[in-house]
C-alpha positions in Angstrom: 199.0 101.7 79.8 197.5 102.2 76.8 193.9 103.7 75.9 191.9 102.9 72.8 192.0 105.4 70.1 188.8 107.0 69.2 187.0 105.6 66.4 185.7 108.9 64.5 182.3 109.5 64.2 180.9 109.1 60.3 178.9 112.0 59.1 175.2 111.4 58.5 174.3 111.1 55.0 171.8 113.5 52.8 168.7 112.1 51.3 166.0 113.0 49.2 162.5 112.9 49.1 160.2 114.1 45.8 157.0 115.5 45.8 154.7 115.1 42.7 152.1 117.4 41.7 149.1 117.5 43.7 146.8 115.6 41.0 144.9 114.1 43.6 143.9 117.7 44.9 143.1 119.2 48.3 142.6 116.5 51.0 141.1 117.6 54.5 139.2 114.7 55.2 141.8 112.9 57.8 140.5 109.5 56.7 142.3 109.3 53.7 145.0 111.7 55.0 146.2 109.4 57.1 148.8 106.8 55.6 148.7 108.2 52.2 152.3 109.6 52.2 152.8 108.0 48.5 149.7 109.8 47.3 149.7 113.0 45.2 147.7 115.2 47.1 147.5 118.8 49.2 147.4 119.3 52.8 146.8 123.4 51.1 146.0 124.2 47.9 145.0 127.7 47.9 144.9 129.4 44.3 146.2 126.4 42.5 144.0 124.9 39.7 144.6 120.8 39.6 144.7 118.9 36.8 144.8 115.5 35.3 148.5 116.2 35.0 150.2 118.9 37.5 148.3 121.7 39.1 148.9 125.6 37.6 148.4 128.6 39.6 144.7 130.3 38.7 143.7 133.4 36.8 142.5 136.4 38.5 139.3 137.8 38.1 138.8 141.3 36.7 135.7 144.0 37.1 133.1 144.0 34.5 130.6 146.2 35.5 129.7 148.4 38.7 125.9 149.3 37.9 125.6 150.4 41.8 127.5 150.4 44.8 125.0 150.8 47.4 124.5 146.8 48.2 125.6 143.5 47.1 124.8 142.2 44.1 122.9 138.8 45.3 121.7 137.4 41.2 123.0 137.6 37.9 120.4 136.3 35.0 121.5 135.6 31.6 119.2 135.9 29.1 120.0 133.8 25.1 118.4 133.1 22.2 121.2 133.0 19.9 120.3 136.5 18.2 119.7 138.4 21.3 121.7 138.0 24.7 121.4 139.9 27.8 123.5 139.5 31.4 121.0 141.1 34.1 122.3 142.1 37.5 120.4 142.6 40.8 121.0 145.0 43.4 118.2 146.4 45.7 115.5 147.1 44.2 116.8 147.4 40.7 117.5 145.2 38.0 120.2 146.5 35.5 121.4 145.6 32.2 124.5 145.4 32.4 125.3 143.4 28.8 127.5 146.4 27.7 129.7 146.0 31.0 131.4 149.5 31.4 127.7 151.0 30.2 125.1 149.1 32.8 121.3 150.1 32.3 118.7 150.4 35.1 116.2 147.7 33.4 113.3 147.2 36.3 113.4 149.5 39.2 110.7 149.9 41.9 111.7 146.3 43.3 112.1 144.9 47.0 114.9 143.0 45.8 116.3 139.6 47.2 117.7 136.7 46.3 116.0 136.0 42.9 115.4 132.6 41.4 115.0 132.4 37.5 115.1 130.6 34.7 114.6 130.7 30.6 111.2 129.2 29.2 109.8 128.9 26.0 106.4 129.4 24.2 104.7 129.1 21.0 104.9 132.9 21.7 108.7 133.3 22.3 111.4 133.2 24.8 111.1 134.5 28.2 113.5 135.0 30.9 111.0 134.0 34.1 112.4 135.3 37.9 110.6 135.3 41.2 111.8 136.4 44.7 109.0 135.5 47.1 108.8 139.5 47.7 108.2 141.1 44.5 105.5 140.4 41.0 106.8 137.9 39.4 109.3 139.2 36.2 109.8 138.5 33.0 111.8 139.5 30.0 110.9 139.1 27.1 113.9 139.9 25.0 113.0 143.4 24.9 111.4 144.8 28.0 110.8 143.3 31.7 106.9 142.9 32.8 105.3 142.5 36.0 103.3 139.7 36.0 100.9 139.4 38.3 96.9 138.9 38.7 95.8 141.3 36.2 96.2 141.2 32.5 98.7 143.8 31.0 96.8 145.4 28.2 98.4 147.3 24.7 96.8 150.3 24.2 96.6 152.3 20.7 96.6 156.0 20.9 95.2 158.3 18.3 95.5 162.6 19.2 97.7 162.5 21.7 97.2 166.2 24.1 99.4 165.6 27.0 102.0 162.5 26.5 101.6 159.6 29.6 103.9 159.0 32.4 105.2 155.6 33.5 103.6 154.8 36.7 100.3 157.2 36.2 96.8 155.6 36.7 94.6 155.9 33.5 91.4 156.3 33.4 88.6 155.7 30.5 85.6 158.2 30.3 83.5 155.9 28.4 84.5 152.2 29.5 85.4 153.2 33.0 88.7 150.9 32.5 91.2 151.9 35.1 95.3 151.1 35.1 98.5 151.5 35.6 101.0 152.7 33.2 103.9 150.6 32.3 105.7 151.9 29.3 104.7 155.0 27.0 105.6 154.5 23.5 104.3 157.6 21.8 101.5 156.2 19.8 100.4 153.7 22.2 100.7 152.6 26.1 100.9 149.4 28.1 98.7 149.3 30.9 98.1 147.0 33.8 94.6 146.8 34.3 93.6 147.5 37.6 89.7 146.7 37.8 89.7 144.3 34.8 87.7 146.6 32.1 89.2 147.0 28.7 89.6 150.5 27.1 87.4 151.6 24.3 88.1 153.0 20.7 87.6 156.7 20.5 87.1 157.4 24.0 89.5 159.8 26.2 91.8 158.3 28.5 92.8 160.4 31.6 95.8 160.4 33.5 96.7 161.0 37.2 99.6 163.1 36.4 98.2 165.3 33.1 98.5 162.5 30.8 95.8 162.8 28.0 94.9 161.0 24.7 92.6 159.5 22.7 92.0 155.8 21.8 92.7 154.7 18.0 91.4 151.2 19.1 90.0 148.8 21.8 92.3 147.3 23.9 93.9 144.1 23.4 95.5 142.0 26.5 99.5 141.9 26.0 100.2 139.5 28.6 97.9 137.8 30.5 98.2 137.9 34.6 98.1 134.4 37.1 95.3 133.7 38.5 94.4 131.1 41.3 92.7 128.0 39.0 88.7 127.9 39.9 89.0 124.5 41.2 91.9 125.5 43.5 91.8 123.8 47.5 94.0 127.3 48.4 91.7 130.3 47.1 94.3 133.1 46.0 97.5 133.7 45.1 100.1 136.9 44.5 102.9 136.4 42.2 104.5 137.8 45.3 104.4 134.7 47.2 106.7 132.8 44.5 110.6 132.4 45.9 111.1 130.0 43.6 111.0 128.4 39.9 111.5 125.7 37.4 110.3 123.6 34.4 109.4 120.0 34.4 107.9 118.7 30.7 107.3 121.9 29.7 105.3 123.3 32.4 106.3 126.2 35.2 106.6 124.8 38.6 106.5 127.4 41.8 107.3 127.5 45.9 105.2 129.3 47.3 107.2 131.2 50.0 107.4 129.9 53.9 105.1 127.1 52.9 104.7 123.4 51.7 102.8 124.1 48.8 103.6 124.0 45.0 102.0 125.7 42.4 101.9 125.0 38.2 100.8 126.3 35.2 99.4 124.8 31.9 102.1 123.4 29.8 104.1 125.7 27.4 102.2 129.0 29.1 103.5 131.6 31.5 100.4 132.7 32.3 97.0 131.8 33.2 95.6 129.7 36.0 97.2 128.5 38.4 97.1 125.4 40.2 98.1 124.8 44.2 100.1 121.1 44.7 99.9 121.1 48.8 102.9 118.9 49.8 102.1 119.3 53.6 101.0 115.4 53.8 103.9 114.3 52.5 106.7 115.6 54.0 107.2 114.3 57.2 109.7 116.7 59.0 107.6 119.7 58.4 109.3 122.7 57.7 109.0 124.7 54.1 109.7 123.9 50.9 113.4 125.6 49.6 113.5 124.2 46.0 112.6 122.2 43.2 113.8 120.8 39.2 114.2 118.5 37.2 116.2 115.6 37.5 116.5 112.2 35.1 116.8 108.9 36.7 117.7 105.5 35.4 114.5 103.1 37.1 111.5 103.8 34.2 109.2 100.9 33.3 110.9 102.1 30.1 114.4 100.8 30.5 116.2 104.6 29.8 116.7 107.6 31.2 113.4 108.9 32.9 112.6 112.9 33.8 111.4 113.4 37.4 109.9 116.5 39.4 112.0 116.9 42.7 111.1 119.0 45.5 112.8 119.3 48.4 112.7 121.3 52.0 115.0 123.4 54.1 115.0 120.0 56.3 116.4 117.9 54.0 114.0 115.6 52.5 112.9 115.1 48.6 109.9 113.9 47.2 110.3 112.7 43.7 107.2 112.6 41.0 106.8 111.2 37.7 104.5 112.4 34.8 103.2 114.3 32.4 99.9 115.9 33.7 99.9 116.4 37.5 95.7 117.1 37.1 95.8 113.1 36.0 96.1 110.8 38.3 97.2 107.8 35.7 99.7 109.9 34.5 101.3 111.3 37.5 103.1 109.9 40.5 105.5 109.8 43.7 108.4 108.5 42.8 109.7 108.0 45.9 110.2 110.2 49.3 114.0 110.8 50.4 116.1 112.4 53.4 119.4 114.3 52.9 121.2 116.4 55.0 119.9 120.3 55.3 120.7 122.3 51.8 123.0 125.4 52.5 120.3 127.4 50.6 117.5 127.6 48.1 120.9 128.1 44.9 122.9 125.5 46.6 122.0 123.0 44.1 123.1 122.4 40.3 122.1 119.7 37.7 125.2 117.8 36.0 124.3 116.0 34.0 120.8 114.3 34.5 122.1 114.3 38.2 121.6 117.0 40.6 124.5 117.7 43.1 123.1 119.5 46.1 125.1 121.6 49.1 124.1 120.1 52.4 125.6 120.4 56.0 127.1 116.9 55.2 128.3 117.7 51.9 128.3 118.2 48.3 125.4 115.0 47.8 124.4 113.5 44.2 120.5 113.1 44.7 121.7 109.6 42.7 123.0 108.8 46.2 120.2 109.4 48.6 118.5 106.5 46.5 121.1 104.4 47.1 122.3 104.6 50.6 120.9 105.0 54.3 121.1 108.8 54.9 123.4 108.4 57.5 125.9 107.3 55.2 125.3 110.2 52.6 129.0 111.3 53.4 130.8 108.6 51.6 129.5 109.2 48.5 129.3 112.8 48.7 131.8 114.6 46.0 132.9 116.9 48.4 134.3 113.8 50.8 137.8 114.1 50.2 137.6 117.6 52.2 135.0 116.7 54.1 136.5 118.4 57.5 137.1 121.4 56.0 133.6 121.7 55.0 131.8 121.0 58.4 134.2 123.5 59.6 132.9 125.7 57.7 128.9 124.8 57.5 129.7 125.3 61.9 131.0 128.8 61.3 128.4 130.1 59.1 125.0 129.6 60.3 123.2 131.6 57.2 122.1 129.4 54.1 123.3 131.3 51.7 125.8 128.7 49.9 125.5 129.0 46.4 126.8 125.9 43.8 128.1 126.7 39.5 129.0 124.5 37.1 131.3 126.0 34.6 131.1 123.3 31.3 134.0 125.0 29.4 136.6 124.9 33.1 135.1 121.4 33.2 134.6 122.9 36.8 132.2 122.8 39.5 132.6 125.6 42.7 130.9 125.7 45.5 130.7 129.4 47.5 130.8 129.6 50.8 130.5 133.5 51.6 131.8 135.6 54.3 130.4 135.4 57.6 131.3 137.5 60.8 135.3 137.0 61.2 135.1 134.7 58.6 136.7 135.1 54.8 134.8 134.4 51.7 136.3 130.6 49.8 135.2 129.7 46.7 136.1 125.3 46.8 136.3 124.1 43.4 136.7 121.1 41.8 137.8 119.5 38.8 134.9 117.1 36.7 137.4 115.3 35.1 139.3 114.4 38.4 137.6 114.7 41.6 140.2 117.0 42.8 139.9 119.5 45.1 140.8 123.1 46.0 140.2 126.3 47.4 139.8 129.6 45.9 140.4 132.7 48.2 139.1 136.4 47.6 136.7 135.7 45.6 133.6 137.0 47.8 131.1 134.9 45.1 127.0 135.9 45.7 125.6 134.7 42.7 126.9 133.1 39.3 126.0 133.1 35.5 127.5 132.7 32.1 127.3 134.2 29.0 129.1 133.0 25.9 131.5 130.5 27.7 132.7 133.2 30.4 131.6 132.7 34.1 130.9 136.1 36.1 129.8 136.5 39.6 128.3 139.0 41.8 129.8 140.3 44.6 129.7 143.0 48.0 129.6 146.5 46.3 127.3 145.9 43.7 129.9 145.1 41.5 130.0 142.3 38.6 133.1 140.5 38.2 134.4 138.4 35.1 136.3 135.1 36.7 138.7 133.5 35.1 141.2 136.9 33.7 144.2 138.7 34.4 146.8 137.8 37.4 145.0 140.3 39.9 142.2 139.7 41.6 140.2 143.5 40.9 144.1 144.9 41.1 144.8 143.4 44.3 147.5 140.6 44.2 146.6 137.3 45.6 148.9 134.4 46.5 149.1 130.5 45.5 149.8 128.2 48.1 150.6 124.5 48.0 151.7 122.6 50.6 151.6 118.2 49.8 150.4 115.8 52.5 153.1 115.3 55.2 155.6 112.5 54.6 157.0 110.4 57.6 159.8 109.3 55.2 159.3 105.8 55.4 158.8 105.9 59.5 157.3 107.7 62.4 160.8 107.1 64.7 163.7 109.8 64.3 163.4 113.0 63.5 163.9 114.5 60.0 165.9 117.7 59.7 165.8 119.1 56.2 168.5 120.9 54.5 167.3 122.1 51.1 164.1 122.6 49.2 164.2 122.1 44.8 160.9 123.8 43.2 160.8 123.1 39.6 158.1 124.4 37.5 157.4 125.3 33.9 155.6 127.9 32.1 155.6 131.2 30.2 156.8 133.8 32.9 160.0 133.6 35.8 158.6 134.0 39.0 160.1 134.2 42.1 158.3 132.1 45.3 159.5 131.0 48.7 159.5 127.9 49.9 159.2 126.9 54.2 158.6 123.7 56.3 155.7 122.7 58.1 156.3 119.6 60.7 154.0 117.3 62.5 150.8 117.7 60.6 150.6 121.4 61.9 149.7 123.7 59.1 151.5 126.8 59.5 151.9 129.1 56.7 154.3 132.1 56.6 153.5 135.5 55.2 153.4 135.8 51.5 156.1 136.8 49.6 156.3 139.8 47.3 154.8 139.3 43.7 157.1 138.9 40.5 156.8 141.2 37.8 156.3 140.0 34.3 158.4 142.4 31.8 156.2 144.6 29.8 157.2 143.5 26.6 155.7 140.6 26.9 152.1 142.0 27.6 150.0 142.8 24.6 149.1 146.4 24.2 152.3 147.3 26.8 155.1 146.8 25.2 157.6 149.4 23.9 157.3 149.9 19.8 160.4 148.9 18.6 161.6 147.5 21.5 159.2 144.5 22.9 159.4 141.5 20.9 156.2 140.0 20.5 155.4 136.1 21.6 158.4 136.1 23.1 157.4 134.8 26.3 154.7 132.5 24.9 157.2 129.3 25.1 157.1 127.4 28.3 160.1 126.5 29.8 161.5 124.9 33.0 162.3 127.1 36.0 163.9 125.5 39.0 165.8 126.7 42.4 166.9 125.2 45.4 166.2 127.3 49.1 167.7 126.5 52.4 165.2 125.5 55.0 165.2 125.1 59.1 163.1 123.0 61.4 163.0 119.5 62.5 160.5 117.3 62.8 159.1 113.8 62.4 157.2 113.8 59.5 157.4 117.4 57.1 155.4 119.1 54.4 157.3 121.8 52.2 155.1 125.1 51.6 155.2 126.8 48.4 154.0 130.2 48.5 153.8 132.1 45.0 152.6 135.5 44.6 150.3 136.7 41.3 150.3 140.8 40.8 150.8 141.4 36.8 148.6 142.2 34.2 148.9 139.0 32.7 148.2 136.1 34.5 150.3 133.4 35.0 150.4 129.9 33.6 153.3 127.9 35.7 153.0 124.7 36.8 154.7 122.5 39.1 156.0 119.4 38.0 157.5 118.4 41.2 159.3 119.6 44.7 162.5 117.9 46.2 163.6 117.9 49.7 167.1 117.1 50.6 167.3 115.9 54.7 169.3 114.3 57.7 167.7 111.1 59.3 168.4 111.1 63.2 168.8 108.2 65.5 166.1 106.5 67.4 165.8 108.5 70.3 166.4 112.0 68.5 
């Protein structure tokens, strides 16, 4: 009898999938994750830069200055006037220059310290660089020195025959006028005082000092600056520069908070000085709680068909009052715009302006204040910037309970980032995103406490007192740091049969080789290996390292294409390739990826 011949079994067949470039950016928010296996976006993209066209691994940041290591430098201040520019950098109590970078210069010492707010103002006088802190005088610079600036005058006293020179921080006394005070600065032939019992010195009397200082005085006294003082007609008798934690300008008048309260406070227009004037906003928010900020913000809905400036001010509870005006004493000229609820800010710095809009940090997202006009505030997240990684961010406004967030806006990246720092068990992130595109992504190791510019460069403050430059070499302060992209997983065209992938393609183009690795993640789990070792760049092609003789300059400059398959392992229904890249070099690198392909066996139904 005979039996059928086997029929042999035909080998499965190898196919490939491509992924493009993540120009869409990192995507958390599992709302749009979900059926988008077409679109070009990130499941991970840690260390990565996107762009309109590919994505390119970021520069390190380098150390600029280190003006003390005893706490965390929590504000940076950048002073600019064209001719004279200053970056100021606050740790503890003390306020250093630190301009020269390697060379930082204790500027204003004597200070509680604290998150400081600032912000430049001019006068017919000049240009000041105003900064409060709700626990110390109110500062400013003014391009040369930094002044206290409280409720007494600061007064400019001549000296004629000087016996014993004065001390910074002695009382003088005058023997004639009985004029009392505190000295400032000692310039040789004359002192700056702060008047302690509001008498002006004399000419040709002797001045006393606590600590041996003696003189004589050429002239009378004339005021330097003048101090705040509560307006006459004020509802709220007194206030201390002290109590101001925060500032800002609105048609050319200084706005304050006064700390753990609902009350606003202003000054005449164009001064920094004088009386001031309480604006009690206890009736009008509703949710209580204490006022964390205000600016200015411009608004398309004037009577005047254009772009209109508005006063915001806004709580720690989420809501925003908006005024319009010129003259807050007049009541034709000034009034409420309009009284809004957002979610909570993530701090009192968690705010910038782009634009005429302001985009502001909440526990629901990165909101434009344009938004909280336009929609019900419960549904704030859908037009928040931040929605396309909007799970990632309530995971981590739920594991850091401190409002300390901190927003930048760096014109010249075209980049806005959004710190989140370190809390407990929890590493620092710094989530950026591109202006141009929307896209998102995450920045690692940079522990970011404060931000400021200065001639195009961003620099932030971090643990250690130390003042980092972003945006340079391929270290991150000397320690390596690794890129990580890994595209939204692909079901291949169905969620039945497993996939079991054979072979990984990166290509990429730039400058340097580098070597990465390349592993499989399966069924929306995100898993990612350890990173693998860094590639070296060759030293003739860094500037300044290069063997005379030998090194042949620009060399390296051209980009060209680099690609290399890997064998992978794993099965799985739907799959995500993980490229891991490595930066340790001098010079940073400048690859990009212009796409990954992923060769794979299809099984059967039931596989």
């Amino acid at each position: 009898m005979r039996t059928p011949a086997n029929t042999p079994s035909r080998a499965s067949k190898a196919q490939v999938v491509s992924f493009p470039p993540p120009t869409s950016g990192w995507i958390s928010n599992q709302n749009l994750v979900a059926n988008t296996s077409n679109k070009p976006g990130a499941v991970v993209l840690d260390n990565f830069w996107p762009t309109p066209q590919t994505v390119r691994i970021r520069q390190g940041c380098a150390l600029y200055s280190h003006p003390d290591a005893s706490g965390v430098c929590g504000t940076l201040m950048t002073y600019d006037t064209g001719s004279v520019q200053r970056l100021f950098a606050c740790v503890g109590g003390t306020i250093w220059d630190v301009t020269s970078g390697a060379q930082p210069v204790a500027a204003q010492t004597g200070l509680v310290g604290g998150e400081w707010s600032w912000i430049q103002f001019a006068t017919s006088g000049g240009v000041y660089l105003i900064a409060v802190n709700g626990a110390d005088p109110m500062q400013l610079f003014d391009g040369l020195r930094w002044w206290p600036i409280t409720g007494n005058d600061i007064l400019q006293v001549s000296l004629g025959t000087v016996t014993n020179a004065f001390e910074t921080g002695e009382t003088v006394t005058g023997a004639t006028s009985g004029a009392t005070g505190t000295v400032l600065y000692a310039d040789g032939s004359e002192i700056y005082v702060t008047s302690t019992n509001g008498k002006s010195f004399s000419s040709g009397e002797t001045l006393s000092g606590s600590s041996g200082g003696n003189a004589t005085a050429a002239q009378d006294s004339q005021t330097w600056f003048s101090g705040i003082k509560s307006a006459s007609n004020a509802s709220i008798s007194t206030i201390d520069t002290q109590a101001f934690s925060f500032v800002w300008s609105y048609m050319s008048r200084l706005w304050f908070i006064q700390e753990g309260s609902l009350n606003a406070w202003y000054l005449e227009a164009g001064t920094f000085s004088g009386d001031a004037t309480p604006f009690p906003m206890g009736g009008i928010f509703t949710e209580g709680g204490a006022l964390m900020f205000g600016s200015s913000w411009s608004l398309d809905n004037s009577s005047s068909n254009g772009l209109s400036e508005q006063c915001v001010m806004c709580t720690g509870n989420g809501e925003v009052a908006v005024y319009q005006g010129v003259d807050p004493n007049l009541s034709t000229t000034w009034g409420k715009v309009g009284l809004y609820r957002i979610n909570k800010p993530r701090g009192k710095r968690a705010f910038i302006r782009n634009g005429g809009d302001l985009l502001i940090a909440t526990d629901e997202g990165l909101i434009p204040l344009t938004q909280a006009v336009e929609r019900n505030p419960t549904d704030l997240a859908l037009g928040a910037v931040s929605f396309p990684i909007q799970d990632a961010w309530a995971e981590y406004v739920a594991e850091r309970p401190d409002r300390n967030w901190q927003v930048m806006v760096w014109p010249e990246m075209q980049m806005i980032g959004v710190a989140v720092p370190a809390s407990d068990a929890y590493q620092p992130y710094l989530l950026v995103v591109n202006t141009n595109t929307t896209a998102w992504a995450r920045f690692t190791g940079w522990d970011c406490r404060c931000f400021s510019q200065l001639n195009g460069q961003m620099y932030f403050g971090s643990t250690e007192g130390r003042v980092l430059g972003a945006w340079q070499t391929g270290y991150d302060v000397n320690a390596p740091f690794t890129a990580i992209y890994a595209p939204l997983f692909h079901d291949l065209g169905g969620t039945y049969g497993v996939k079991i992938p054979k072979d990984a393609n990166v290509m990429m183009r730039g400058a340097y080789e580098v070597t990465w690795a390349v592993s499989m993640m399966y069924d929306y789990i995100v898993s990612v290996p350890a990173a693998p070792m860094g590639s070296s760049i060759a030293k003739q092609a860094i500037w300044n390292q290069a063997e005379w003789g030998t090194g042949l300059w620009n060399q390296s400059n051209q980009k060209r294409a680099q690609k290399k398959w890997s064998p992978v392992a794993g099965k799985g229904y739907a799959i995500s390739p993980c490229l891991q890249i490595t930066s340790g070099n001098i010079a940073p690198f400048d690859n990009e990826i212009v796409r990954i392909d992923v060769t794979y066996l299809a099984g059967g139904l039931l596989s």
